[in-house]
MITI-853683 format. One record per residue (C-alpha): x, y, z; chain; residue in three letters. Coordinates in pm, 1 decimal, m for minus. Example, Ala and Ser with C-alpha at 12.3 -4.5 7.8 and 13.67 -1.06 7.14 Angstrom:
2
c1_c2_c3_ch_aa
1230.0_m450.0_780.0_A_ALA
1367.0_m106.0_714.0_A_SER
//
This chain:
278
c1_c2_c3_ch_aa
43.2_21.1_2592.6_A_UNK
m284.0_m4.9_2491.9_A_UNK
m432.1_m414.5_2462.5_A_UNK
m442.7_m603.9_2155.8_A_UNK
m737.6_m721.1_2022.7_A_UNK
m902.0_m1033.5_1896.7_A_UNK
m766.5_m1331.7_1945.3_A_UNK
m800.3_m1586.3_1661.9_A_UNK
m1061.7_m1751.7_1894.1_A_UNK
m1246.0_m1441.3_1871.8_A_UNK
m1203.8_m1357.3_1531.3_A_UNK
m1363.2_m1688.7_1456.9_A_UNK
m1649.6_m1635.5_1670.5_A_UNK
m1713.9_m1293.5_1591.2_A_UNK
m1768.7_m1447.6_1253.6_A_UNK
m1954.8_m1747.2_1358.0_A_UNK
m2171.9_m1498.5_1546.1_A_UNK
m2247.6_m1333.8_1212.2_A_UNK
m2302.2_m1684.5_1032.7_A_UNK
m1985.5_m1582.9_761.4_A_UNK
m1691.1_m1744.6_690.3_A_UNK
m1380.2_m1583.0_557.7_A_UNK
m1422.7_m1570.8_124.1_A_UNK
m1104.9_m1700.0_m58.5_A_UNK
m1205.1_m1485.8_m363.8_A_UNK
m1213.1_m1179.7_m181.2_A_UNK
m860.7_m1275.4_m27.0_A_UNK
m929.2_m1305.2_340.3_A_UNK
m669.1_m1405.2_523.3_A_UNK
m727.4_m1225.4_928.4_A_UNK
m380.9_m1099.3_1068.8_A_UNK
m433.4_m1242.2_1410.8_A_UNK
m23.3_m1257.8_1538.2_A_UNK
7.6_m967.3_1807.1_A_UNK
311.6_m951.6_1782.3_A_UNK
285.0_m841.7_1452.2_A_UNK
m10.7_m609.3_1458.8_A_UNK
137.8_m407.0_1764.8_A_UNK
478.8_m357.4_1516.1_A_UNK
230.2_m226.5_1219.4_A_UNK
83.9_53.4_1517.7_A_UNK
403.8_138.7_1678.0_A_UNK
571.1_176.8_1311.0_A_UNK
297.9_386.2_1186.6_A_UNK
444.2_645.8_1496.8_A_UNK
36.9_766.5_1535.6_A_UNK
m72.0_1089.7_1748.1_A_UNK
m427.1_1171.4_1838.7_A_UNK
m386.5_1439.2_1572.1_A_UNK
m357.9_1163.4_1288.9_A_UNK
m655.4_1097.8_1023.2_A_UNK
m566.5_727.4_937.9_A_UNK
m678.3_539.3_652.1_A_UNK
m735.3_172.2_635.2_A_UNK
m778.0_m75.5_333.9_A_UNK
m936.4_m407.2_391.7_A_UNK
m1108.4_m382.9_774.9_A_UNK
m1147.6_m692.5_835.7_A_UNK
m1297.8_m817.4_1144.5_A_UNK
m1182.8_m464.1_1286.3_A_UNK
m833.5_m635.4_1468.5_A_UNK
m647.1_m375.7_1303.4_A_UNK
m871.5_m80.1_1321.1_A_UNK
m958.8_m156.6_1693.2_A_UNK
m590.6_m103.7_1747.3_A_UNK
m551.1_165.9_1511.9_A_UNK
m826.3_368.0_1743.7_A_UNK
m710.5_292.4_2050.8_A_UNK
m395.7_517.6_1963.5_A_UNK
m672.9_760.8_1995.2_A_UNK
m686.6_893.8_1559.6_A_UNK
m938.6_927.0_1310.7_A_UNK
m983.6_623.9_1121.1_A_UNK
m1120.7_588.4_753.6_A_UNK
m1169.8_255.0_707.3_A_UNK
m1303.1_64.0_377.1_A_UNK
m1398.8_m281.8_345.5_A_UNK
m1526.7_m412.7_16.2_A_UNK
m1738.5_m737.0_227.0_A_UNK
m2090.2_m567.8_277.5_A_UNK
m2193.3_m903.8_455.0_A_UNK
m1918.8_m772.2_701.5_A_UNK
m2143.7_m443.6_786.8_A_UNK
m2335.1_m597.1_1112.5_A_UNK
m2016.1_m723.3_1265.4_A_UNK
m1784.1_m414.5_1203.3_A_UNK
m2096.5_m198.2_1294.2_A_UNK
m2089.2_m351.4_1620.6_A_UNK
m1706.2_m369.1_1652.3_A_UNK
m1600.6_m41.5_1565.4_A_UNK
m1857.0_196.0_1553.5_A_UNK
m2056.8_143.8_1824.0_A_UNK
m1759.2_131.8_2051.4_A_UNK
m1565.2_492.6_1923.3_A_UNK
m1865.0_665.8_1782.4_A_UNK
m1746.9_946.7_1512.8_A_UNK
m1413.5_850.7_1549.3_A_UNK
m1432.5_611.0_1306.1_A_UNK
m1561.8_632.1_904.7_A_UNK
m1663.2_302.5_757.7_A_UNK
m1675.2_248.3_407.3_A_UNK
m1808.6_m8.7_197.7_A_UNK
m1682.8_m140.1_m156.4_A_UNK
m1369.9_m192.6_m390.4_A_UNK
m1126.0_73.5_m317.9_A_UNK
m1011.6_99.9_m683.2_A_UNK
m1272.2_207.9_m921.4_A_UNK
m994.7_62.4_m1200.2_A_UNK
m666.1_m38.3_m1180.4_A_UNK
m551.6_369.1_m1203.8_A_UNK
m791.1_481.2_m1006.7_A_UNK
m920.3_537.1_m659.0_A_UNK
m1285.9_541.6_m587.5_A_UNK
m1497.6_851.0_m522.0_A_UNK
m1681.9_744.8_m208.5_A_UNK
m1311.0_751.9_m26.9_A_UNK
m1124.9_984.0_m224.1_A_UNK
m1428.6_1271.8_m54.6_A_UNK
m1316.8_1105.2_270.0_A_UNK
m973.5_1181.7_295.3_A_UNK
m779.5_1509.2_408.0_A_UNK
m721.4_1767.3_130.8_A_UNK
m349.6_1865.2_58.2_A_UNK
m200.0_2021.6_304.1_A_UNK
m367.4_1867.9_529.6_A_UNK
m181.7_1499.8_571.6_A_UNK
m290.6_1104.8_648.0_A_UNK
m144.8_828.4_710.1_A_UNK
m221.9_391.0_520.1_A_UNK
m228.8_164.4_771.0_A_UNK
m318.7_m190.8_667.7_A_UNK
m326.8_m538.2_604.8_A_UNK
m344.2_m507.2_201.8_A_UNK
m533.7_m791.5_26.1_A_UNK
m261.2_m902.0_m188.0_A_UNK
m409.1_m848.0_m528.6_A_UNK
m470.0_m444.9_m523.7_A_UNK
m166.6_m382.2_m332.8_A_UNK
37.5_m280.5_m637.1_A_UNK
m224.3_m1.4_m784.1_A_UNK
m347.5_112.9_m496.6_A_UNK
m4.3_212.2_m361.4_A_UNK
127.2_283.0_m708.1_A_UNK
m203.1_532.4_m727.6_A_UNK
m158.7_681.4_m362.1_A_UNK
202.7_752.0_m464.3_A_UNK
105.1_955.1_m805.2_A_UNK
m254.1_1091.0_m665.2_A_UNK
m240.8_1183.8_m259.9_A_UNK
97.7_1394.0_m245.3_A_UNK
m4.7_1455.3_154.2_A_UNK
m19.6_1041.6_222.0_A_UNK
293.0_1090.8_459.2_A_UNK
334.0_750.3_621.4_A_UNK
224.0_393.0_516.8_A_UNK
233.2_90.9_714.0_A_UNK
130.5_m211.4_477.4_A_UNK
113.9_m585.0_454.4_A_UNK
142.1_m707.6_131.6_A_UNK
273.8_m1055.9_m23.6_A_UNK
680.2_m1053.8_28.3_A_UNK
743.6_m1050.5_m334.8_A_UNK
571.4_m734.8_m334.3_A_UNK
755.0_m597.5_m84.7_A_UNK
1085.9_m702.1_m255.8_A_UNK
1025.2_m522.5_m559.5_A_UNK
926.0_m174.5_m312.3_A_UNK
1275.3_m225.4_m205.2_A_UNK
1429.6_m339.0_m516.8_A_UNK
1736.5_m163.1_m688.4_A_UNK
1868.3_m99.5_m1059.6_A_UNK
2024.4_m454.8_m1160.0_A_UNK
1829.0_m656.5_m922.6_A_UNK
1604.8_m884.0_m1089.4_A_UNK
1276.7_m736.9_m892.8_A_UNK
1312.4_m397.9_m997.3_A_UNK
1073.4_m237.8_m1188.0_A_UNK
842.8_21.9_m1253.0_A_UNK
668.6_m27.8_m878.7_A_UNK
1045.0_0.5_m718.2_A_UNK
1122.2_324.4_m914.7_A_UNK
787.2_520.0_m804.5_A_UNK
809.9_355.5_m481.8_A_UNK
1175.5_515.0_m452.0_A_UNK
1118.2_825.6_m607.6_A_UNK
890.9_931.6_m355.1_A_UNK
893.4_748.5_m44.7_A_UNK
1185.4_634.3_202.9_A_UNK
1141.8_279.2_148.5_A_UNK
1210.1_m43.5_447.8_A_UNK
1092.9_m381.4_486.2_A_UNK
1039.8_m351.9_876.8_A_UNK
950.7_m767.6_947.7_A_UNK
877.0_m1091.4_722.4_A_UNK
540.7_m1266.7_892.0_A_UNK
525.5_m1626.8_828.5_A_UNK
162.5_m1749.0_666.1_A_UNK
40.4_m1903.7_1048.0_A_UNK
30.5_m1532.1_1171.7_A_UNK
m336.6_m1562.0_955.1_A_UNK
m593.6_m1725.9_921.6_A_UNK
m683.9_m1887.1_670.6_A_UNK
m322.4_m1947.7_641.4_A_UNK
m208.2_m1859.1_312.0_A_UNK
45.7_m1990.2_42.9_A_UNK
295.9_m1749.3_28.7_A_UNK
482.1_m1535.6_291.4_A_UNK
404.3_m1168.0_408.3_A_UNK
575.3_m850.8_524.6_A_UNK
520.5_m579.4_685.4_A_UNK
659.6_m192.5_493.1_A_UNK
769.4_162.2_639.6_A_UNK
690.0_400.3_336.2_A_UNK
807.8_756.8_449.8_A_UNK
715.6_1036.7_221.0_A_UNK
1039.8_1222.4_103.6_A_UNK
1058.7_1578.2_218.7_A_UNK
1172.2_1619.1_m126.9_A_UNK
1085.5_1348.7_m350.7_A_UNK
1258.8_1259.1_m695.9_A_UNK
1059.2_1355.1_m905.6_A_UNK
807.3_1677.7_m960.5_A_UNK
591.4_1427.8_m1219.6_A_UNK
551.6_1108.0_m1025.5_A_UNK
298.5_993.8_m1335.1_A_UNK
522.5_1093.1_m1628.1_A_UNK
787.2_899.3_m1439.0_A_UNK
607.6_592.2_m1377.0_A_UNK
447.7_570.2_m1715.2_A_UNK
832.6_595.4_m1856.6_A_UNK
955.0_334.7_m1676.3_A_UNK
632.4_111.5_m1773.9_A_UNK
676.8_158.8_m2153.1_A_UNK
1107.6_98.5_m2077.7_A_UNK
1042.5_m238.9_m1863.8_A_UNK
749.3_m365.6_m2092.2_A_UNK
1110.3_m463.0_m2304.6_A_UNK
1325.3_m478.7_m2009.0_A_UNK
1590.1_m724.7_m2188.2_A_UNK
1639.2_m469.8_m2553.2_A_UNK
1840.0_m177.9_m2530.1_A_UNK
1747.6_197.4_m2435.6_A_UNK
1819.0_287.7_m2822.2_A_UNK
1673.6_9.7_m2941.4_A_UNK
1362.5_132.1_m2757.7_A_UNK
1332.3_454.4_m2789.6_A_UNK
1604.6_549.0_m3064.9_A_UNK
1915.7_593.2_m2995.8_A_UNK
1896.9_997.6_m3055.5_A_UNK
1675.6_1064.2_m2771.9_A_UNK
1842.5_838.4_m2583.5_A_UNK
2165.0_1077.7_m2645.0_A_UNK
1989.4_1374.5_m2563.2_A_UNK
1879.8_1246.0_m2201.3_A_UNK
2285.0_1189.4_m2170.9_A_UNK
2216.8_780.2_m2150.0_A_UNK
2390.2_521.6_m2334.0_A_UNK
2221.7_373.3_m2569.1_A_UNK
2319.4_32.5_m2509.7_A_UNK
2198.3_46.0_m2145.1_A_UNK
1902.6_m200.5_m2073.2_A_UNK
1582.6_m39.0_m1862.4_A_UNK
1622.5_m230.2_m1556.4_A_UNK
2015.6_m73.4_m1495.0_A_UNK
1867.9_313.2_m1529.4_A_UNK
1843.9_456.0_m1185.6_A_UNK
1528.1_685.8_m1044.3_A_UNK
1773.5_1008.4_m1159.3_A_UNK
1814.3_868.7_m1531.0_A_UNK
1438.4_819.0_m1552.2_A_UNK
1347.1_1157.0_m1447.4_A_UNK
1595.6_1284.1_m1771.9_A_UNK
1408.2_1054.2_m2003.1_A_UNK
1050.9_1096.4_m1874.2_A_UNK
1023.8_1435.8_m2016.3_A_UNK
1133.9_1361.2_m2328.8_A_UNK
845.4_1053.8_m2349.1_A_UNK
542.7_1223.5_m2238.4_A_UNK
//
């Protein structure tokens, strides 16, 4: 098994070697627990054959792991005062091996920026997300990889637990929404480990985990943006009734009750409506 790297000592003094400390409005919070970041590679189930992508590098504790499993890694980190360090850390250590990116990963909320999107592997050709998400893009970046990058076929991500619980969520449950019902239609969804705030530093106020997303061999849906724009309009009035909605005809004609509420229509009763919205 290949070693773990950086230590929270060294994390801190690969920083205080730079002169930075970690920025609270960028959301940096280090994943330093081993434990944790050796379940995140093993999950991800990587072969030297793998292009892996990477959101939010870091201090390259992740993406040193990530390339001793011997992949590609395209990794973008939106700190440019991080440059010197990771330049040191990552690429002068695995050479071409490794793609480092700077700047914001989404261009907007619904989209993914250029400078990455000419990175990644065309369809057929297939990647993998690995990463510690910062909490605030983790909804539209995965809600965009799921809609945009058909050949994404495995994500391993850490994102805030409420988060997570709505990936996972079902029809009825209060955290169900429009993220659990693209999530669903096109990945195998698990929660694979909760990771208590001291496994970073900073420590943080809320409470992580760690998610398998497994690309469907055949997903739910053939429009995975008609879908999820349905189920937005439906759960912007999540508490009114279907009919009430969207009329009660067309609710008829995609064989739904009318008196059903949004957050009780399964994946399969979306993809009936969604044509009939778009």
């Amino acid at each position: 098994m290949p070693p773990m790297p950086q230590t929270l000592n060294q994390i801190k003094n690969l920083l205080a070697m730079w002169d930075l400390q970690p920025k609270h409005r960028l959301g940096q919070n280090f994943l330093h627990d081993h434990h944790h970041l050796r379940r995140i590679i093993d999950s991800a189930h990587i072969t030297k054959e793998d292009v892996i992508l990477e959101v939010g590098t870091g201090t390259g504790a992740l993406s040193q792991g990530l390339l001793e499993e011997g992949a590609e890694l395209i990794t973008i980190e939106i700190d440019r005062d991080l440059k010197p360090l990771l330049n040191q850390v990552l690429c002068t250590r695995y050479g071409n091996r490794v793609r480092l990116l700077f700047g914001d990963v989404l261009t907007t909320k619904h989209q993914i920026c250029d400078s990455l999107t000419t990175q990644l592997p065309q369809n057929p050709k297939t990647f993998k997300l690995v990463a510690n998400l910062p909490y605030s893009i983790a909804s539209p970046l995965l809600a965009n990889m799921a809609t945009t990058f058909p050949n994404m076929s495995r994500a391993v991500v850490t994102v805030q637990r409420e988060v997570a619980n709505r990936f996972t969520a079902q029809a009825g449950h209060k955290d169900y929404g429009p993220l659990s019902i693209l999530m669903s239609a096109m990945y195998q969804v698990e929660q694979i480990s909760l990771i208590s705030p001291t496994c970073f530093w900073p420590v943080p106020k809320v409470e992580s985990a760690a998610v398998l997303l497994q690309r469907r061999n055949i997903p739910l849906t053939d429009e995975p943006t008609a879908l999820s724009a349905c189920a937005h309009r439906l759960f912007a009035m999540r508490r009114k009734q279907l009919g009430t909605i969207i009329g009660r005809e067309i609710a008829q004609l995609a064989g739904l009750d009318p008196t059903i509420r949004p957050d009780h229509l399964t994946v399969k009763q979306l993809n009936k409506l969604a044509p009939l919205l778009s």
